[in-house]
C-alpha positions as CSV (number, residue, x, y, z in Angstrom):
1,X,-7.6,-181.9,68.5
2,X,-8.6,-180.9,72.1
3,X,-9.0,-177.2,73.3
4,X,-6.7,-177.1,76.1
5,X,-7.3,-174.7,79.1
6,X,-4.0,-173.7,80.5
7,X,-4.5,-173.4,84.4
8,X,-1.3,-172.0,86.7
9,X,-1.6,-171.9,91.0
10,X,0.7,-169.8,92.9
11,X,0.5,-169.1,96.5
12,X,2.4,-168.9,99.6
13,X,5.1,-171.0,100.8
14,X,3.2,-171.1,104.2
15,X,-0.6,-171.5,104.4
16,X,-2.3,-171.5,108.2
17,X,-5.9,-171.8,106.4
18,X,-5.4,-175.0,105.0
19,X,-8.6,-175.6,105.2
20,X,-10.4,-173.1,103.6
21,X,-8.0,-173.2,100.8
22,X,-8.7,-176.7,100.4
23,X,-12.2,-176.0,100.3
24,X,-12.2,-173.2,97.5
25,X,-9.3,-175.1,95.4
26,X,-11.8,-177.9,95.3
27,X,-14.6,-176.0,94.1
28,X,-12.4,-174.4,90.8
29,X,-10.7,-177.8,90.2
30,X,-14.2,-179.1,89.5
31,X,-15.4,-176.2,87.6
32,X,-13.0,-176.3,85.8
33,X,-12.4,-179.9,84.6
34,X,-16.3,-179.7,84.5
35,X,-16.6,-177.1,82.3
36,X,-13.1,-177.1,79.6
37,X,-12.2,-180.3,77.3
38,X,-9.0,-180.3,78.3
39,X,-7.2,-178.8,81.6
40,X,-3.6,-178.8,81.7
41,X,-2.9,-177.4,85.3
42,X,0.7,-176.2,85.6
43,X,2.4,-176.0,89.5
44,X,5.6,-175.7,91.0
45,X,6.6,-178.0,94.2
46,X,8.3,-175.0,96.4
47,X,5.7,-175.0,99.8
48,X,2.7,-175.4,101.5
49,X,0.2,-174.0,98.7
50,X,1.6,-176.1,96.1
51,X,1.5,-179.3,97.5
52,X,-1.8,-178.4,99.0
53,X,-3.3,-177.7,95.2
54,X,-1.6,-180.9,93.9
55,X,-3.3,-183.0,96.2
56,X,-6.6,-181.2,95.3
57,X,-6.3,-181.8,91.6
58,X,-5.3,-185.1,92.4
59,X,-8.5,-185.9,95.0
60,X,-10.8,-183.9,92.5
61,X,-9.9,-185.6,89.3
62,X,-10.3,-189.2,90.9
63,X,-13.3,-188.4,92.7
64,X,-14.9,-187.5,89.3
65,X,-14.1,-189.5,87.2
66,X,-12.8,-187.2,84.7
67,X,-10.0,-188.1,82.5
68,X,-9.8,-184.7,80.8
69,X,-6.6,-182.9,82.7
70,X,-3.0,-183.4,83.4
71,X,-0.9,-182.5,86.4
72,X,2.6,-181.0,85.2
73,X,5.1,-179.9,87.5
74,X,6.9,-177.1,86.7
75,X,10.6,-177.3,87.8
76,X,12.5,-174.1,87.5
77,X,15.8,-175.6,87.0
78,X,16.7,-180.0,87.4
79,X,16.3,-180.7,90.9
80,X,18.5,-184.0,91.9
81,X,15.7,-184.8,94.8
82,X,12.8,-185.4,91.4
83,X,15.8,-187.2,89.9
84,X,16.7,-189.8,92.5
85,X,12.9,-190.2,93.1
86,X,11.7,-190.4,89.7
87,X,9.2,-193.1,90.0
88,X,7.7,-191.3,93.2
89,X,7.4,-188.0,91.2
90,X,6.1,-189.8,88.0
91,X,3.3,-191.2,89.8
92,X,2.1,-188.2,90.9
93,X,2.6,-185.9,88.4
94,X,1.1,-186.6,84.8
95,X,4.1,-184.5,83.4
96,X,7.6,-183.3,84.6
97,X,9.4,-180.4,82.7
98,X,12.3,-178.1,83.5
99,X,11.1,-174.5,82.4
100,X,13.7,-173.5,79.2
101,X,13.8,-169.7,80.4
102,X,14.3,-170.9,84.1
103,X,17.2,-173.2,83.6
104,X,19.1,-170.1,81.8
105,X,18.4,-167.7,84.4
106,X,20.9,-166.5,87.7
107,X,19.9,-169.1,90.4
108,X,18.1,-166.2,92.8
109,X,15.7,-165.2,90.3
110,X,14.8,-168.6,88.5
111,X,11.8,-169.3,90.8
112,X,10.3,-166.0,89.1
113,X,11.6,-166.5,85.7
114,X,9.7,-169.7,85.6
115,X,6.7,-168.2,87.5
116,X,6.4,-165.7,84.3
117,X,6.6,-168.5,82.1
118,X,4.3,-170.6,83.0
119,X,1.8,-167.4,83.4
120,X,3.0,-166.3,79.4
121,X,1.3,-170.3,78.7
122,X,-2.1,-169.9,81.0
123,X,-5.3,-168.6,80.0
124,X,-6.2,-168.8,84.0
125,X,-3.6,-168.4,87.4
126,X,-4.9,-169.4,90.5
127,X,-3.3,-167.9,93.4
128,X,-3.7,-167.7,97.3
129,X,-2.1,-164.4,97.9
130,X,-2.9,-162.5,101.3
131,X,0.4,-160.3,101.4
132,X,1.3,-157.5,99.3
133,X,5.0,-159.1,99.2
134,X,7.0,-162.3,98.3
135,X,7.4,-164.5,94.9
136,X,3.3,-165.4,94.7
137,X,2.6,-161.3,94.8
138,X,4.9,-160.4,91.9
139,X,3.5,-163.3,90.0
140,X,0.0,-161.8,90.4
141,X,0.4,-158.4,89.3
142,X,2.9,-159.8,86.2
143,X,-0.5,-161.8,85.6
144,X,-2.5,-159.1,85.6
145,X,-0.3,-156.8,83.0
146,X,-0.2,-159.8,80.7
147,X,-4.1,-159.7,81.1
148,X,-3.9,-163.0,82.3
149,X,-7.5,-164.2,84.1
150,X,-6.6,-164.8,87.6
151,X,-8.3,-166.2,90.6
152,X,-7.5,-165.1,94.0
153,X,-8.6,-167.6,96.4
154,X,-7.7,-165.7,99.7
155,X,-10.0,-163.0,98.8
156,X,-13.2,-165.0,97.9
157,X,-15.9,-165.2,100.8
């Protein structure tokens, strides 16, 4: 049986540093596949910082050669766009689940219902967060009361 290490990312739909998030997402991807058994990085697909940290894993994991993590995209509810492109998705993504607590939840709040559940399942959340505001923000500070180890890329130097 592998010990899995259970890794969320978060950040804002709209990123103007892509760069430097690149950068630092590149340094934990490796750390961490470097340094666990098993990573199973979670992400949703809702804007710039997600797509940005999917291609990271993506780049890291092949440029490695490590074959000791998945990719699983975390939909909130079923989205018809992953269903009509389902080979597309499937060859990116290791995995493809719709979140349970999510799919139950009022429309407006089942980007955050899912957001909490996939923190509930992490030992780690990585976020790029430079606003006190918005969906990445409340998904931090839920992080931190569930204790949660998080990673804040926008503040690291």
């Amino acid at each position: 049986m592998l010990n899995t290490f259970t890794v969320s990312l978060f950040g804002h739909r709209e990123i103007n540093r892509l760069n430097y998030v690149e950068e630092k997402l590149e340094e934990i991807v490796h750390g961490l596949i470097s340094n666990n058994e098993y990573v199973e990085f979670l992400i949703g697909r809702e804007g710039d910082f997600d797509i940005i940290a999917a291609s990271v894993i993506r780049r890291v994991v092949k440029k490695c050669g490590f074959n000791n993590s998945s990719l699983v995209l975390v939909l909130p509810y079923a989205k018809a766009e992953v269903y009509r492109n389902e080979k597309y998705f499937y060859d990116y993504y290791d995995e493809i689940e719709v979140c349970p607590e999510s799919e139950k939840a009022f429309f407006k709040a089942a980007i955050q219902t899912r957001n909490r559940a996939m923190i509930d399942r992490s030992d780690l959340a990585v976020f790029y967060v430079e606003k006190e505001n918005g969906g990445a923000f409340q998904t931090m500070q839920y992080a931190v009361s569930k204790g949660c180890g998080i990673i804040n890329i926008a503040k690291m130097k």
